[in-house]
C-alpha positions in Angstrom: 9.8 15.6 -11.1 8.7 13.9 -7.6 7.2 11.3 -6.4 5.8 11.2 -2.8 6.0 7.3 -1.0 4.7 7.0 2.3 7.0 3.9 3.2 10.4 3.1 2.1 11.6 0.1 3.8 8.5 -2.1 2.4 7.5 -4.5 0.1 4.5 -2.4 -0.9 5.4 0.0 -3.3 8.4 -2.3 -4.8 7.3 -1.3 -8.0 7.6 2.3 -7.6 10.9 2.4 -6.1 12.3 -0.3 -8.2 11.4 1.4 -11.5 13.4 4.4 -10.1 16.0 3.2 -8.4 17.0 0.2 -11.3 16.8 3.0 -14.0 13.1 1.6 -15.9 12.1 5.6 -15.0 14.9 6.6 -16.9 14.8 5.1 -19.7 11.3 6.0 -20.5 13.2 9.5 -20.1 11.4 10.1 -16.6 13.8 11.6 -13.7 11.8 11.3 -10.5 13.0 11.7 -7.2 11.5 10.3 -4.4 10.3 12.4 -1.3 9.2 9.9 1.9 5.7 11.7 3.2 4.4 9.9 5.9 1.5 8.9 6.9 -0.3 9.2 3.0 -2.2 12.1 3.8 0.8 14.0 3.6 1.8 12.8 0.4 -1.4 13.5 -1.1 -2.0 17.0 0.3 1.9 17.5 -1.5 0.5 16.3 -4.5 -3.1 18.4 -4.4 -0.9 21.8 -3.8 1.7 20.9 -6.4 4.9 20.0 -4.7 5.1 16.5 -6.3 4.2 14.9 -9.2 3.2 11.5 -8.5 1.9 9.2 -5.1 2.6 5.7 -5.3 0.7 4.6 -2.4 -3.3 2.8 -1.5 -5.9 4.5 -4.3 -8.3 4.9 -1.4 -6.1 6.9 0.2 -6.2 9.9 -2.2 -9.3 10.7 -0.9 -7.5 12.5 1.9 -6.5 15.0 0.0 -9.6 15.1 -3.4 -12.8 14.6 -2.0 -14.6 12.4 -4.7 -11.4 11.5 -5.9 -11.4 14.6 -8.1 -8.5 16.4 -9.4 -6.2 12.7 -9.5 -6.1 10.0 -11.7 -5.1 6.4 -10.9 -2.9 6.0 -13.4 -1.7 2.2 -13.0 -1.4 -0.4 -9.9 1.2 -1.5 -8.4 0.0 -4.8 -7.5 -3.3 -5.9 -7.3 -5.5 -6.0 -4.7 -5.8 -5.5 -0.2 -1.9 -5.8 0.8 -1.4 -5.4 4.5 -1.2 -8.4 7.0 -2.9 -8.8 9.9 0.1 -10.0 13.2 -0.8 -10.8 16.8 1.6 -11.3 19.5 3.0 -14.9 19.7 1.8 -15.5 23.2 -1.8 -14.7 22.4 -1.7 -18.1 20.6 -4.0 -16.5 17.7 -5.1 -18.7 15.2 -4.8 -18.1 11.2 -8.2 -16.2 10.1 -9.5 -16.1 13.7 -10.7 -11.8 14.0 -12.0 -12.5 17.2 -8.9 -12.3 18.5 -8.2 -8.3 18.2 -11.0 -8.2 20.9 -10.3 -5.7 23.6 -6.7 -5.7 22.1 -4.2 -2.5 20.8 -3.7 -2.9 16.8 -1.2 -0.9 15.0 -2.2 0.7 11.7 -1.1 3.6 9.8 -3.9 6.7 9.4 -6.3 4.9 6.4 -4.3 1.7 6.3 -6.4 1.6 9.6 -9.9 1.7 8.2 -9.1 -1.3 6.2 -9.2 -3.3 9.2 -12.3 -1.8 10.7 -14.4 -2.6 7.4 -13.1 -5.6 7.6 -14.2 -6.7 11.2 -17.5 -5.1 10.3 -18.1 -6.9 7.7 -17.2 -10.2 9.7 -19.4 -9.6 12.3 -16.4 -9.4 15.0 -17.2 -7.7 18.1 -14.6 -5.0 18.7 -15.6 -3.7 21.7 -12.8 -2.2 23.2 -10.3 -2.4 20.3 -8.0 0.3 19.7 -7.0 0.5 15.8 -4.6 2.9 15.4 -1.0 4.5 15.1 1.0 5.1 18.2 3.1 8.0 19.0 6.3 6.3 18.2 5.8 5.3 14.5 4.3 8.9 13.8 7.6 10.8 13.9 9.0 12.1 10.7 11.2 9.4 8.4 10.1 6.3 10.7 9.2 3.7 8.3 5.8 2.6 10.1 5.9 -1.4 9.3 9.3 -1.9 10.7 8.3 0.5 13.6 5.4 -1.8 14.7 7.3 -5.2 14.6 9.5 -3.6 16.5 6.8 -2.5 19.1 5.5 -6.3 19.0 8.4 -7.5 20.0 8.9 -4.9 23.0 5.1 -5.7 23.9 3.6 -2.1 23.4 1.1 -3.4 21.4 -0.5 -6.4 21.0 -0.7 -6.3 17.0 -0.2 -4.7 13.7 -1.9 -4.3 11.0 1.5 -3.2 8.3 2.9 -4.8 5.2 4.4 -7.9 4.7 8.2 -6.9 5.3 7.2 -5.9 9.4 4.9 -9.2 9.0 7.8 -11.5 8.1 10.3 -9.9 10.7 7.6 -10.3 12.7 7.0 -14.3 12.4 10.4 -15.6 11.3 11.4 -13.6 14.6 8.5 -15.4 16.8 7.3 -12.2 18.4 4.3 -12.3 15.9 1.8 -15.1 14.5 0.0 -14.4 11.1 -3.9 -13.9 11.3 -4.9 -12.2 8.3 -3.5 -12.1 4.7 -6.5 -11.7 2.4 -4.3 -11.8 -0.2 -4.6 -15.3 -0.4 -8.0 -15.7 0.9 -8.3 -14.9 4.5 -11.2 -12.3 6.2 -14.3 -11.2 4.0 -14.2 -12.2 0.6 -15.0 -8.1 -0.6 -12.0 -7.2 1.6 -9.7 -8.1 -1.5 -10.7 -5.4 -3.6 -10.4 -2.3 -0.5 -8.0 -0.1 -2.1 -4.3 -1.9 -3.7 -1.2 0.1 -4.2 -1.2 2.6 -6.8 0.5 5.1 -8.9 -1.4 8.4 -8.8 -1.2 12.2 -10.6 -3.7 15.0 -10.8 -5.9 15.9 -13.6 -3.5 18.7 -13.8 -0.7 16.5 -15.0 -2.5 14.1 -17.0 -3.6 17.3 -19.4 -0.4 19.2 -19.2 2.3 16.5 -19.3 0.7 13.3 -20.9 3.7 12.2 -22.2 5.4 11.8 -18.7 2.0 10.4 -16.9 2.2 7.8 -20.1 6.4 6.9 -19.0 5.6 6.4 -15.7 3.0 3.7 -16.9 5.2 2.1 -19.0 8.1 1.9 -16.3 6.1 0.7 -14.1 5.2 -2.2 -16.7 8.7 -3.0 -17.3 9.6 -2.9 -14.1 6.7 -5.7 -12.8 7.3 -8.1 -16.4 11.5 -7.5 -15.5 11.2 -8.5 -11.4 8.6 -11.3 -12.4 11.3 -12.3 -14.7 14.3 -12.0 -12.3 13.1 -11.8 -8.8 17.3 -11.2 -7.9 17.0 -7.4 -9.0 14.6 -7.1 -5.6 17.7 -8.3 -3.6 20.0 -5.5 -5.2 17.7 -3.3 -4.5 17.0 -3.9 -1.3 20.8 -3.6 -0.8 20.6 0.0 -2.0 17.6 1.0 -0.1 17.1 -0.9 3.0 19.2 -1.9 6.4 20.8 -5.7 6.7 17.5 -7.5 8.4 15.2 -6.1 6.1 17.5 -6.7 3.1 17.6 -9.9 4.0 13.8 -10.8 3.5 12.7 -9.1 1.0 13.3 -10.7 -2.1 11.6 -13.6 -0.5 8.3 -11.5 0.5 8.2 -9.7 -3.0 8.5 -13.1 -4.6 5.0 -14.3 -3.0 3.6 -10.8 -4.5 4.4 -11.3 -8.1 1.3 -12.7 -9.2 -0.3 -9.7 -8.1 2.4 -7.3 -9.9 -0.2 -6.4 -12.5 -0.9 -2.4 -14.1 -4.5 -3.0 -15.1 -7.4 -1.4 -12.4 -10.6 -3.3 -13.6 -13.8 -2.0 -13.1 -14.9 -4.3 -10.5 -11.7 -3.3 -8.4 -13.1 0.4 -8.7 -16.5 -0.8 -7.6 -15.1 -2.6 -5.0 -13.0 0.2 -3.4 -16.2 2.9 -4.0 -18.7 0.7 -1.8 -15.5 0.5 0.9 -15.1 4.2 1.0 -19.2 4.6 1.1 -19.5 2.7 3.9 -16.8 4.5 5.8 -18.5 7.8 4.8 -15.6 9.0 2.7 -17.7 9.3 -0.4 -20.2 12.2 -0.8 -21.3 11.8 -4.4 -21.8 9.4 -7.6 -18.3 8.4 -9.4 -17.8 6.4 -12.0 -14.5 4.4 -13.1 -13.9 6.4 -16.0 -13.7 9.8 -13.5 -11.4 7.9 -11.1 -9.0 6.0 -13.6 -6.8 7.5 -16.1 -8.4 5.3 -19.0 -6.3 7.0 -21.9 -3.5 5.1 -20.5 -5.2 1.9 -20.5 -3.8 0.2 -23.3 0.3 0.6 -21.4 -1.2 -1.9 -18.9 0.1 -4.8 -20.7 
């Protein structure tokens, strides 16, 4: 079986690629392999036609590929809740939770990742007149890892911020090319920006009928693997030696550490709610859906 990740060299889908790569998969008698698809869309329009088996990546984003969100099933999170950072270049002398900074400014986001940020500044009242929120060329070629792509385009001054996960956002400070605005994570932007979308593991309606017991494993890997790295946060620094280049090894165990208090499987209702009024107000909804036609609920007793 496959499982489609849209970033490798990240902190945001730890769970997914620890539980492969640390063996939790296997011993629920899952053998996944992963296949990098990048930007999400293509991941999801892989797992729509059949080609893999699994997306860990945002739940909004499936709706690229099933309108509605029908024909998937969340099956479990990651982590809970909005994950991406907001950078700006040091020498705009940004302040922490400030928006109006990205006025008139160049942001780098990944295609959906993007939207986040828009509802966001919406729903703060920023003026964005003259913001460009988007990817550039250079992080859209294949097997670029897009957080590491934009720090890197900070620092060379192609862009005046990001919008990416917390491994480009820590190479990004700890380097001094970059100056943390937004982690609402912890509380920064709009209160509702929390419960956007969080990083997921996904399967189709399809599998969920057909192969219960391996939707069911992957649950209960995933599990193991949040309960094992909340227990010993040194397995993230083995497997960032296995997966990831020296700087980014470096950091990650302590950016994955901050996240375990979000490493939690359960989707609750409200984070469904949450994520449906987003994707309605971005016009990405086009009929009623409920929690129960989004979320795999038989598998909702694996969350803990």
């Amino acid at each position: 079986m496959k499982i489609a990740i849209p970033d490798i060299i990240s902190n945001s889908y730890i769970p997914a690629l620890a539980a492969i790569e640390l063996g939790f998969c296997q011993a629920e008698g899952l053998d996944l392999m992963i296949e990098h698809l990048f930007p999400l869309g293509r991941a999801f329009e892989a797992l729509r036609d059949g080609t893999v088996d699994f997306v860990a990546t945002s739940a909004h984003g499936a709706l690229s590929a099933f309108p509605n969100w029908r024909g998937c099933k969340l099956l479990c999170a990651q982590s809970q809740g909005m994950y991406w950072f907001l950078i700006m270049r040091a020498d705009l002398n940004a302040q922490r939770n400030d928006l109006s900074i990205v006025t008139g400014k160049t942001i780098g986001a990944a295609p959906w990742a993007d939207d986040g940020l828009k509802a966001i500044l919406r729903e703060a009242g920023v003026d964005a007149t003259g913001t460009v929120i988007g990817p550039p060329a250079i992080a859209m070629r294949p097997g670029v890892s897009f957080g590491i792509a934009m720090a890197a385009a900070l620092r060379d001054g192609t862009i005046d911020g990001f919008w990416a996960n917390g491994v480009a956002a820590e190479l990004a400070v700890r380097s001094g090319a970059g100056t943390l605005v937004l982690d609402v994570r912890r509380g920064d932007g709009p209160q509702a920006a929390f419960g956007y979308t969080q990083p997921s593991i996904i399967t189709t309606d399809r599998l969920v009928e057909a192969a219960p017991d391996a939707a069911a494993a992957m649950v209960r890997a995933i599990v193991a693997v949040q309960t094992a790295l909340r227990a010993d946060p040194d397995l993230v620094s083995a497997l960032g030696q296995k997966l990831f280049p020296a700087a980014e090894a470096a950091i990650i165990q302590d950016v994955v550490v901050r996240d375990l208090p979000y490493y939690r499987a359960a989707i609750a209702p409200h984070s469904i709610d949450s994520m449906i009024r987003f994707a309605e107000g971005l016009g990405q909804v086009t009929a009623p859906v409920t929690y129960g036609e989004i979320v795999a609920t038989r598998f909702s007793s694996l969350w803990s």
